[in-house]
C-alpha positions as CSV (number, residue, x, y, z in Angstrom):
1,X,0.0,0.0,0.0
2,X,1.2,3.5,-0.6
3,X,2.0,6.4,1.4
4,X,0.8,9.8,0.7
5,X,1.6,13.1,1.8
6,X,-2.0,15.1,0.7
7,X,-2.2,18.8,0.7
8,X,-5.2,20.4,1.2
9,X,-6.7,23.8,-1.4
10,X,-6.9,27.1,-0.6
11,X,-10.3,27.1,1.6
12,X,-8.6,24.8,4.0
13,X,-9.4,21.4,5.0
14,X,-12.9,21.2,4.0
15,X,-15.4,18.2,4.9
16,X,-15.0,17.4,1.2
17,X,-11.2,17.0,1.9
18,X,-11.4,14.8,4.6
19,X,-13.5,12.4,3.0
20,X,-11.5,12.2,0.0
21,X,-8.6,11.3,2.4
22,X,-10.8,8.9,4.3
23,X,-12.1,7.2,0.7
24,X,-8.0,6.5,0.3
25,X,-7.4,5.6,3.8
26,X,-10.5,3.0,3.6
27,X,-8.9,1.3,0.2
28,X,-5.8,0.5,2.5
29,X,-3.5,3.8,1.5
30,X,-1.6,5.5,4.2
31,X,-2.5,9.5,4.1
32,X,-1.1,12.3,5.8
33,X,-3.0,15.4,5.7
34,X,-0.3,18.1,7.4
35,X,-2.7,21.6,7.8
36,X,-1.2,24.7,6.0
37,X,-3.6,27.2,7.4
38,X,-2.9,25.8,11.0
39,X,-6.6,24.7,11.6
40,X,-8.5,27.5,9.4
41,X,-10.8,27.5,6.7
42,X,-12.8,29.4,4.2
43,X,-16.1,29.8,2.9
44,X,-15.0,31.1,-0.3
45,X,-12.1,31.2,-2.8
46,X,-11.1,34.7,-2.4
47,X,-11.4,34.5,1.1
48,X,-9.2,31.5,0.7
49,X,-6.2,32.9,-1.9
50,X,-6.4,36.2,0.5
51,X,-5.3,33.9,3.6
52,X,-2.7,32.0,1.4
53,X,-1.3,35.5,0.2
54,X,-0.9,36.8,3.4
55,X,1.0,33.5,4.4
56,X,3.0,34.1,1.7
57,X,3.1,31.6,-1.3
58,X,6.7,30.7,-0.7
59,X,6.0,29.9,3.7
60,X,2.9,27.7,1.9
61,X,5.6,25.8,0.1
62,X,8.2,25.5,3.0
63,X,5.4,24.5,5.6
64,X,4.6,21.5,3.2
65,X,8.7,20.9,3.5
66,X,8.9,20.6,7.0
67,X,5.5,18.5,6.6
68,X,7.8,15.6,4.5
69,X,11.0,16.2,6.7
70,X,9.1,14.3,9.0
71,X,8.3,11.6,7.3
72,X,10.0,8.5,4.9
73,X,11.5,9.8,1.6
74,X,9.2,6.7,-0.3
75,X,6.2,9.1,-0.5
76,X,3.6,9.7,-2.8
77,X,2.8,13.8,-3.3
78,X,-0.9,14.9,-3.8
79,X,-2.3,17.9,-3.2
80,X,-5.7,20.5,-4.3
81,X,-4.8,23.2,-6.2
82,X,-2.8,25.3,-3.9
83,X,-1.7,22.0,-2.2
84,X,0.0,21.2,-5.8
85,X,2.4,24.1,-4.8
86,X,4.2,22.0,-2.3
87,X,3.5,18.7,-3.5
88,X,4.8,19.2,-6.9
89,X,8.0,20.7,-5.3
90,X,8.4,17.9,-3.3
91,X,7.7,15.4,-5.8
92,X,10.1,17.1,-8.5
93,X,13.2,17.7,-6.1
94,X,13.2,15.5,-3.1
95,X,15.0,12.2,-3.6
96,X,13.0,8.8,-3.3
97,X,9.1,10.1,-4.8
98,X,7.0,7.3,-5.3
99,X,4.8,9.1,-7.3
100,X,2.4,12.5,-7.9
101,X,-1.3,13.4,-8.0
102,X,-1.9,17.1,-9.1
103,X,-5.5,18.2,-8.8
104,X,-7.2,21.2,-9.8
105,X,-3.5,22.6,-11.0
106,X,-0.2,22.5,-12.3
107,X,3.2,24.5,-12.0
108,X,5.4,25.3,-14.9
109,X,8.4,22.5,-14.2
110,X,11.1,25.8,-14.4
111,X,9.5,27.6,-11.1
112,X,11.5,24.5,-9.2
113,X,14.6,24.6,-11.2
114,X,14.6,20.8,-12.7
115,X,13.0,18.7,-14.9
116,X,10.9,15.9,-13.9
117,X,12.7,13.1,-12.2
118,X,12.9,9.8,-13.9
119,X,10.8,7.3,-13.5
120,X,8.2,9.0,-10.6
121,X,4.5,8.6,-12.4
122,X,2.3,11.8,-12.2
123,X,-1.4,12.2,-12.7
124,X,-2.9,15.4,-13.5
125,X,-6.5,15.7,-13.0
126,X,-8.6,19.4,-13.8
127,X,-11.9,20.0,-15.8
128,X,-11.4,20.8,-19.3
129,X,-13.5,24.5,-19.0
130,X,-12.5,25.2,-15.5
131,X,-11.4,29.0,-16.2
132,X,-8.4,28.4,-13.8
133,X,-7.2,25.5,-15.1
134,X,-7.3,26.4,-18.8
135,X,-6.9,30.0,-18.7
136,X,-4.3,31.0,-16.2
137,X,-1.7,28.7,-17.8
138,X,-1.9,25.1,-15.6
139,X,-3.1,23.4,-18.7
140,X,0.1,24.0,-20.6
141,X,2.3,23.4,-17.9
142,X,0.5,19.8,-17.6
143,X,0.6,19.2,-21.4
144,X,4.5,20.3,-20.8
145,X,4.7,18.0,-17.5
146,X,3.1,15.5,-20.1
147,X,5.4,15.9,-23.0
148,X,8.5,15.4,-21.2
149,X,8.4,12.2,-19.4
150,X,6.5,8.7,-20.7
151,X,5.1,8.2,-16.6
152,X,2.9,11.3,-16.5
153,X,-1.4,11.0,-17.7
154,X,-2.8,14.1,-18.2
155,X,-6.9,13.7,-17.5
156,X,-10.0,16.2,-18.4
157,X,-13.2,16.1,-17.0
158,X,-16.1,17.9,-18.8
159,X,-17.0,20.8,-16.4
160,X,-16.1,23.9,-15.5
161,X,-15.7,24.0,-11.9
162,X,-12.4,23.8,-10.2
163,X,-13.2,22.1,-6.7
164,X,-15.2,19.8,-8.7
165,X,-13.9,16.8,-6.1
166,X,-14.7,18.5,-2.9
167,X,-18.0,17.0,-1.6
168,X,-18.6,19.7,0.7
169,X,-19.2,22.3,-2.1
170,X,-21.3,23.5,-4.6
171,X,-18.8,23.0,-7.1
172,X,-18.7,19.1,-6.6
173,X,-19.1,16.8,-9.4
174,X,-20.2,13.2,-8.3
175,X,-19.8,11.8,-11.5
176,X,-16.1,13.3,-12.6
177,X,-15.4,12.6,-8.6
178,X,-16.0,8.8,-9.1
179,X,-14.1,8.6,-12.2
180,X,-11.1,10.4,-10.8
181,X,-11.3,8.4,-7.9
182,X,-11.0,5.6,-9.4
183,X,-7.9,6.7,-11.5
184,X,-6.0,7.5,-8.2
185,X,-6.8,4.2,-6.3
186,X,-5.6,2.3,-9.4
187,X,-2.5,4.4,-9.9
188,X,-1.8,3.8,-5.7
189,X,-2.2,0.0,-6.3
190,X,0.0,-0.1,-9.1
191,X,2.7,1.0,-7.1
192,X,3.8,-1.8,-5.9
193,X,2.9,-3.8,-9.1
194,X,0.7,-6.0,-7.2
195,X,-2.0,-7.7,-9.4
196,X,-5.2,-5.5,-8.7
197,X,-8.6,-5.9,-8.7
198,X,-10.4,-4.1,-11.8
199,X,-14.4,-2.7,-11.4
200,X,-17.1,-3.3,-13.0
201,X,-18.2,0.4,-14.8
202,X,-21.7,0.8,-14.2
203,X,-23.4,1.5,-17.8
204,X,-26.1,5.0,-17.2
205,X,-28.2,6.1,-20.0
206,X,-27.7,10.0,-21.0
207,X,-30.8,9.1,-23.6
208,X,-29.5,7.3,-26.6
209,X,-28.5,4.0,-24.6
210,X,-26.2,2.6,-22.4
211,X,-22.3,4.3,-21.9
212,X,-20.0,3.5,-19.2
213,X,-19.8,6.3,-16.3
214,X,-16.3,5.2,-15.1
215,X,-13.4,3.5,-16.5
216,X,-13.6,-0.7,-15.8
217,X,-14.7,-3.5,-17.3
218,X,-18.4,-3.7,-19.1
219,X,-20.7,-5.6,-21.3
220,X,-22.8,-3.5,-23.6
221,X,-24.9,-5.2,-26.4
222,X,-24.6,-2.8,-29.4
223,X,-28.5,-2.5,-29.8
224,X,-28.7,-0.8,-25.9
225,X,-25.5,0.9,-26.3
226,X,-25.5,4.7,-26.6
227,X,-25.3,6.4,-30.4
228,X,-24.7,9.6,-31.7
229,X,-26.6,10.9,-34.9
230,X,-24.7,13.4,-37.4
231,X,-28.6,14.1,-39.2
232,X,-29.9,17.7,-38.6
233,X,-32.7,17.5,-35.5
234,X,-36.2,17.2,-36.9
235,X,-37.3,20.3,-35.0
236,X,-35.0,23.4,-35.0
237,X,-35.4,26.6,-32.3
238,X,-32.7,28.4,-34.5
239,X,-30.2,28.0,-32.0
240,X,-28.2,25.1,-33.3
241,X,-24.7,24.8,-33.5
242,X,-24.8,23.6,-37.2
243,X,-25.9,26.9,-38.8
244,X,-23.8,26.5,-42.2
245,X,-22.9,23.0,-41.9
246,X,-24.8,20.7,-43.8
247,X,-22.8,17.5,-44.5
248,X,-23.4,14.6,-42.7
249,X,-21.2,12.0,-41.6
250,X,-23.4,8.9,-40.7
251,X,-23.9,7.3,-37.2
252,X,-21.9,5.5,-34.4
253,X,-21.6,3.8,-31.8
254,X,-18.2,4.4,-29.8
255,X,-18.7,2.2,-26.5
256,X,-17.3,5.5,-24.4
257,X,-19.0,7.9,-22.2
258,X,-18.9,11.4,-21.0
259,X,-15.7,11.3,-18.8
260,X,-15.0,7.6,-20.2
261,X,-12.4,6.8,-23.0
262,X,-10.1,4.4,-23.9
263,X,-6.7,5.5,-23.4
264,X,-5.0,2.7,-26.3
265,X,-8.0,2.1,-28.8
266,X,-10.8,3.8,-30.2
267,X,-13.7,1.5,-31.5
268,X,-16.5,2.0,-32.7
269,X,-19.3,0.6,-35.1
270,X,-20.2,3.8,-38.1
271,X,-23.4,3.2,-40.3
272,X,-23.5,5.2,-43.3
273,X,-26.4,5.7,-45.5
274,X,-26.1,5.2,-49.3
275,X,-23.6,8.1,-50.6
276,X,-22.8,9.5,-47.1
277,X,-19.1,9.9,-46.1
278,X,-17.8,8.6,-42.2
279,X,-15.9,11.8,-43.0
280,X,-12.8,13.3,-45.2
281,X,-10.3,11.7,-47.2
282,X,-7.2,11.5,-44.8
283,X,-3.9,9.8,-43.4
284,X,-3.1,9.7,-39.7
285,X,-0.2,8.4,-37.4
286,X,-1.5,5.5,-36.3
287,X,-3.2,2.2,-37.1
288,X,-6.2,1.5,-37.8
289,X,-8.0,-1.4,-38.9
290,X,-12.3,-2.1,-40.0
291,X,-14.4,-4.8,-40.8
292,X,-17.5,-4.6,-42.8
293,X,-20.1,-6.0,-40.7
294,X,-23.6,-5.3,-42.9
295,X,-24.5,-3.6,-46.7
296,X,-21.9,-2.1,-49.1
297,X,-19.5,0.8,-49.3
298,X,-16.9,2.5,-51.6
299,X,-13.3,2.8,-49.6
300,X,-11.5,5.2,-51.2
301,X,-7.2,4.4,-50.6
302,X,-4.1,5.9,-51.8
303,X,-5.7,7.1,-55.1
304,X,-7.6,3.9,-56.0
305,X,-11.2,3.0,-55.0
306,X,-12.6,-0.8,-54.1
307,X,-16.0,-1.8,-53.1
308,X,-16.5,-3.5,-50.3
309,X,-19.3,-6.1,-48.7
310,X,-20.1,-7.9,-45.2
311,X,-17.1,-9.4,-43.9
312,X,-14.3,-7.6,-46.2
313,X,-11.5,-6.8,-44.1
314,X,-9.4,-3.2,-44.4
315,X,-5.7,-3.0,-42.8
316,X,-4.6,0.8,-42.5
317,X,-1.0,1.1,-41.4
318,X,0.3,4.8,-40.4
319,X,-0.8,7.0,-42.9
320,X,-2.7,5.4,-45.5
321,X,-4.9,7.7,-47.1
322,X,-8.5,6.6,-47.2
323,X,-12.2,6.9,-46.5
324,X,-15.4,5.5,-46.5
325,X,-18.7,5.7,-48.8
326,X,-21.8,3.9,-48.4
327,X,-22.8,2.2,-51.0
328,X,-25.8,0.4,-52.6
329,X,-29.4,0.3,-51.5
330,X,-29.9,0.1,-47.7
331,X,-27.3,1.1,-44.7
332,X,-23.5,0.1,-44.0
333,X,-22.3,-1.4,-40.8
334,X,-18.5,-0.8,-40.3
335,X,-16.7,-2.1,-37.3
336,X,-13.9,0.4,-37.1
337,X,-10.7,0.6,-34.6
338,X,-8.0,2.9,-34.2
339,X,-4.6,2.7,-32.1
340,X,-4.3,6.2,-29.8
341,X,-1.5,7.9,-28.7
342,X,-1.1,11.4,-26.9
343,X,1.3,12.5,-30.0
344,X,-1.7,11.8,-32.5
345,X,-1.2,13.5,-35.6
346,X,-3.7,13.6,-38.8
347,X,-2.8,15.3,-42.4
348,X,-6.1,16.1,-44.8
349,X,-5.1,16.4,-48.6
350,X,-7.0,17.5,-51.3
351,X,-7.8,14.5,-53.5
352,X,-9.5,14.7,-57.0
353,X,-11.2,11.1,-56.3
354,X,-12.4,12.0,-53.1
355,X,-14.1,15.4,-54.0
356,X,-16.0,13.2,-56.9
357,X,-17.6,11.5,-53.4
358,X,-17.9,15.1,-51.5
359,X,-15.1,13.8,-49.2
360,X,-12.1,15.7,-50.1
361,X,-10.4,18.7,-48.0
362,X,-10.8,22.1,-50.3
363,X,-7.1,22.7,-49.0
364,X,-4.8,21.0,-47.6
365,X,-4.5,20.9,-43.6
366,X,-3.9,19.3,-40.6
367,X,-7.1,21.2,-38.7
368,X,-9.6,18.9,-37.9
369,X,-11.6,21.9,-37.3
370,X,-10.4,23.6,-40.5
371,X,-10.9,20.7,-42.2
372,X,-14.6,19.9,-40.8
373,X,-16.2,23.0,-40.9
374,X,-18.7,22.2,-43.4
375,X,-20.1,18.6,-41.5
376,X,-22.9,19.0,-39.1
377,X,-22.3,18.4,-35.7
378,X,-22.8,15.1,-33.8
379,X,-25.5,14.2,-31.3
380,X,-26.5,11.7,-28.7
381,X,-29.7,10.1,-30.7
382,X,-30.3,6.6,-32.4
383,X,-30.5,7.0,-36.1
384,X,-34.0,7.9,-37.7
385,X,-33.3,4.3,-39.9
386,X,-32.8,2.9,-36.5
387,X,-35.1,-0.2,-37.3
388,X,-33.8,-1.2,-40.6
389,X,-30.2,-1.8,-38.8
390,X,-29.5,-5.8,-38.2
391,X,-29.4,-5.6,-34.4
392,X,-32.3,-3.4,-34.1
């Protein structure tokens, strides 16, 4: 079991802190929760960055110090937001680190004068609109943290809030908390490289079927799973995101869920009506490989064009240039998987075959968003040709 020195944010040790501690301490984990406001806390955030300014930033950081002097060298550093101060310090510059968790925030690695040690995992954890945490530079730093060593994971949560963990607050996220929980209790137990127990997911329904809410294991039968639609909503109040967009790029199912996705493989099954492209004509730096499970399609591959039925096989190494077209007279069913890494890269050319089939680039790019201005925007629905589909 690990050992972890936790820091606390800036309103103090908060009833939403101590439980967190305690949900650690119950899985087995050792925690130390040192008090850098010496026993006060705040109702609010100003209130709370006041009190840590009149400390002084730099006493913050040194009062976490004394906290570890204390203790073994074999720790693991967490800490909230202002807690990060310290245990990032700590973590990047005292010998024998075990390992990192950086919540809510994240330090450029120059403010402590070296880089990131060798071979001490990090997680960062922040939501991916939290104002603090994308706008006042932590997000770069942890895409810089990220960059530099293979043992750091970088994780978003969709929100905006930035104590999104604390249960005590109106800022707290249940659903992002479990999830992150999760991802800390597994990275503790892997530690010590013990064989570990891995959860079940439980599947919730967001309207369109059944996604997983938290990383673990699942079993999802492709008819109750949820789908996403790229067709224009029946009904329109003139406030969709789609104004100007009018291509449409089929449906799929992709087995993930809001704050779920897997880290090493995208999969996902893509129908595609008669004529409708699963998108534009393009190369990318990783594998992938499909499987026609129902009806016909064009694929469209390094300049030549093949038509494919049920059970035809497609092998795409790095950067094969290609895409899809339904074909023929009723809905095509492709099993499609893709190899992920954090270094992803895509390239977009224009292609005189492709634009015959709508699904060339106008320019060359490497913008998804450049390139996809013109497709209409995805949405959690089941297909309006739902019950013509084999497993409907």
């Amino acid at each position: 079991m690990a050992e972890v020195l936790l820091f606390h944010h800036a309103l103090g040790q908060t009833e939403g802190f101590k439980a967190f501690a305690d949900e650690l301490r119950r899985a087995g984990h050792t925690i130390h929760t040192p008090d850098l406001y010496d026993g006060r806390t705040f109702a609010t955030l100003d209130e709370g960055v006041a009190h840590a300014e009149e400390i002084g930033f730099p006493e913050i950081i040194e009062r976490g110090e004394r906290a570890a002097d204390a203790l073994t060298d074999e720790l693991v550093y967490a800490g909230f937001s202002l807690g990060v101060l310290p245990a990032q310090k700590l973590a990047q510059t005292r010998p024998g680190a075990r390992g990192a968790l950086l919540f809510y925030s994240c330090v450029p690695m120059s403010e402590f004068g070296t880089p990131w040690p060798d071979g001490v995992p990090v997680q960062i954890h922040g939501m991916d609109a939290d104002p603090i945490f994308v706008d006042e530079g932590d997000i770069e730093a942890a895409r810089e943290l990220v960059e530099s060593t293979d043992r750091a994971e970088l994780f978003l949560y969709a929100g905006d809030q930035h104590y999104f963990a604390d249960s005590s607050l109106p800022s707290y996220d249940a659903d992002a908390t479990a999830l992150l929980t999760r991802r800390v209790l597994d990275f503790l137990g892997g530690l010590d490289g013990a064989a570990r127990t891995v959860a079940e997911a439980p599947l919730e329904d967001a309207g369109s079927g059944l996604a997983p809410a938290t990383e673990g294991w699942f079993v999802v039968n492709v008819r109750d799973a949820e789908w996403l639609t790229s067709e224009p909503p029946s009904e329109s109040d003139g406030t969709s995101d789609d104004e100007g967009r009018e291509i449409t790029s089929g449906a799929e199912c992709a087995f993930e869920g809001r704050n779920v996705e897997f880290p090493r493989l995208g999969v996902r099954i893509h129908v595609l009506q008669p004529g409708e492209r699963n998108g534009l004509y393009h190369g990318e730096s990783e594998q992938e490989d499909f499987l026609v499970l129902s009806g016909e399609c064009l694929l469209l591959v390094e300049g030549q064009e093949r038509r494919l039925r049920a059970w035809d096989f497609v092998h795409s190494p790095a950067w094969t240039q290609h895409i899809f077209v339904g074909a023929g007279d009723e809905p095509c069913a492709i099993l499609m998987v893709g190899s992920r890494s954090k270094d992803w890269k895509v390239r977009y050319p224009v292609s005189e075959l492709a634009a015959r089939y709508g699904a060339s680039a106008e320019e060359d790019t490497s913008d998804p968003d450049q390139a996809y201005v013109r497709f209409t925007m995805s949405r959690r629905e089941r297909p309006s040709y739902w019950d013509g589909l084999p497993w409907a």
